[in-house]
C-alpha positions as CSV (number, residue, x, y, z in Angstrom):
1,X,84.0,-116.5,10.0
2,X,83.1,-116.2,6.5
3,X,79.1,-116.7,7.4
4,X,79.9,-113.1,9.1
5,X,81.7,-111.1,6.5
6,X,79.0,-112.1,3.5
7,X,76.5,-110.7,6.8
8,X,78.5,-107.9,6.9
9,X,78.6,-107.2,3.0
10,X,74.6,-107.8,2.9
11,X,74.0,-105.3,6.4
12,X,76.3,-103.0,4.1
13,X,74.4,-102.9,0.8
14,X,70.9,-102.9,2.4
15,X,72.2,-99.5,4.4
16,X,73.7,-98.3,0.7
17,X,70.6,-99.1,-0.8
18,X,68.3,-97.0,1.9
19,X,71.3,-94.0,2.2
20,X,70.2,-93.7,-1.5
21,X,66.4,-94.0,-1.1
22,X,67.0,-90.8,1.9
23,X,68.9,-88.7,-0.4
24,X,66.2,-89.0,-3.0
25,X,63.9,-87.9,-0.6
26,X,65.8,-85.2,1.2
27,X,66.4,-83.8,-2.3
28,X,62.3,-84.0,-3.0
29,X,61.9,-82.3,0.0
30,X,64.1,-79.7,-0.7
31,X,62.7,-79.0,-3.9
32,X,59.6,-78.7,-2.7
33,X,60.3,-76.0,-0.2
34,X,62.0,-74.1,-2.4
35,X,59.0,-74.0,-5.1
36,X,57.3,-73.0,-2.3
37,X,59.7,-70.2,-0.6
38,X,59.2,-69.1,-4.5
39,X,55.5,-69.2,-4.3
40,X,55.2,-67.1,-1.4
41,X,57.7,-64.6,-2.9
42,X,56.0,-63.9,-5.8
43,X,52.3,-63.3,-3.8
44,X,53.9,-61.0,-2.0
45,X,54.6,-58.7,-4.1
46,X,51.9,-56.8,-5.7
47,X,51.7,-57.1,-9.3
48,X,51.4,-53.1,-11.4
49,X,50.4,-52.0,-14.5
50,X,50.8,-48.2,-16.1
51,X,48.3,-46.1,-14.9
52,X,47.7,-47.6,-11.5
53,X,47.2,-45.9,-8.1
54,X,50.4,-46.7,-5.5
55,X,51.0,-45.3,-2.5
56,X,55.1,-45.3,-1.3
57,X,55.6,-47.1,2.0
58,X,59.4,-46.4,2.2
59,X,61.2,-44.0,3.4
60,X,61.2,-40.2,1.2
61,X,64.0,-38.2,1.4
62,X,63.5,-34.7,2.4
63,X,63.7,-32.9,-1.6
64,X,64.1,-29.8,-2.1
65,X,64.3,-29.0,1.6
66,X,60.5,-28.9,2.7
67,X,58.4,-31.3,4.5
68,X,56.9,-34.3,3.2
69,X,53.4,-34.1,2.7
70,X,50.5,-36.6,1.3
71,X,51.0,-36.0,-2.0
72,X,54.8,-37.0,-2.2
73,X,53.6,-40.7,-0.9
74,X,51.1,-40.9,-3.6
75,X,50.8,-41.2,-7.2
76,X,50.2,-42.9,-10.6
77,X,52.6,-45.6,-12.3
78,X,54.0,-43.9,-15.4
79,X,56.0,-47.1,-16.8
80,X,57.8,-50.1,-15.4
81,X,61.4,-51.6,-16.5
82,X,63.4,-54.2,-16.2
83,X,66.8,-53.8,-14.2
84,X,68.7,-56.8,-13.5
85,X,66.8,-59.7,-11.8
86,X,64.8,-56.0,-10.0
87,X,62.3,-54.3,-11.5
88,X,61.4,-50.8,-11.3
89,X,58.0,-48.8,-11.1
90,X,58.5,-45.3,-12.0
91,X,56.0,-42.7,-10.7
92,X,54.7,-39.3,-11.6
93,X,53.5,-38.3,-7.7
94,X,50.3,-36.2,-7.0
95,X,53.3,-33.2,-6.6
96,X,54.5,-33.9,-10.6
97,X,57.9,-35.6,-9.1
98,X,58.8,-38.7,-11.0
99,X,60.8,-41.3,-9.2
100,X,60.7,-44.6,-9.1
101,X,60.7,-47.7,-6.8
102,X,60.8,-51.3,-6.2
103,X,57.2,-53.1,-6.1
104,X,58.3,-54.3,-2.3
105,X,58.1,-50.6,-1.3
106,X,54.5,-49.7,-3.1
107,X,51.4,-50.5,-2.0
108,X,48.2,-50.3,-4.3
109,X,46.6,-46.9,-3.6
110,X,42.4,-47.6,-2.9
């Protein structure tokens, strides 16, 4: 009887011992796709600096009660700001507008 509880106690450390060793690695793991879910984030939104060409990909609302043409969708970056964790990209459109948008809804006018 005692042979099998020190068994027992040894069966139990060894599977204590390699619970550990997993929840090392599950936390590696999980660090690593996290740095990358972070990575991919950041290439996907496109990177702008004053005076840059954008074009707006989102929806416009219908201003001043006329139809949306060209030159609401494009236009040149007059500044960028910080709001939050967001940032804003504020644009003076071909039609003298200024608004502004998130990077995620601009695309790099070519």
């Amino acid at each position: 009887m005692p042979n099998s509880i020190e068994t027992i106690i040894s069966e139990l450390q060894t599977l204590q011992i390699r619970q550990s060793e997993l929840l090392l690695e599950l936390e590696s793991i999980n660090r690593q796709n996290k740095n990358k879910k972070q990575a991919s984030n950041e290439r996907k939104t496109p990177v702008f600096k004053e005076g840059d060409r954008v074009r707006i990909i989102n929806r416009i609302n219908k201003y001043l009660g006329r139809i949306i043409v060209q030159k609401d969708r494009v236009g040149t970056v007059t500044k960028i700001t910080q709001a939050g964790k967001e940032t804003k990209v504020h644009i003076l459109t071909d039609n003298h507008i200024k608004t502004w948008r998130y990077p995620r809804n601009l695309a790099i006018e070519k």
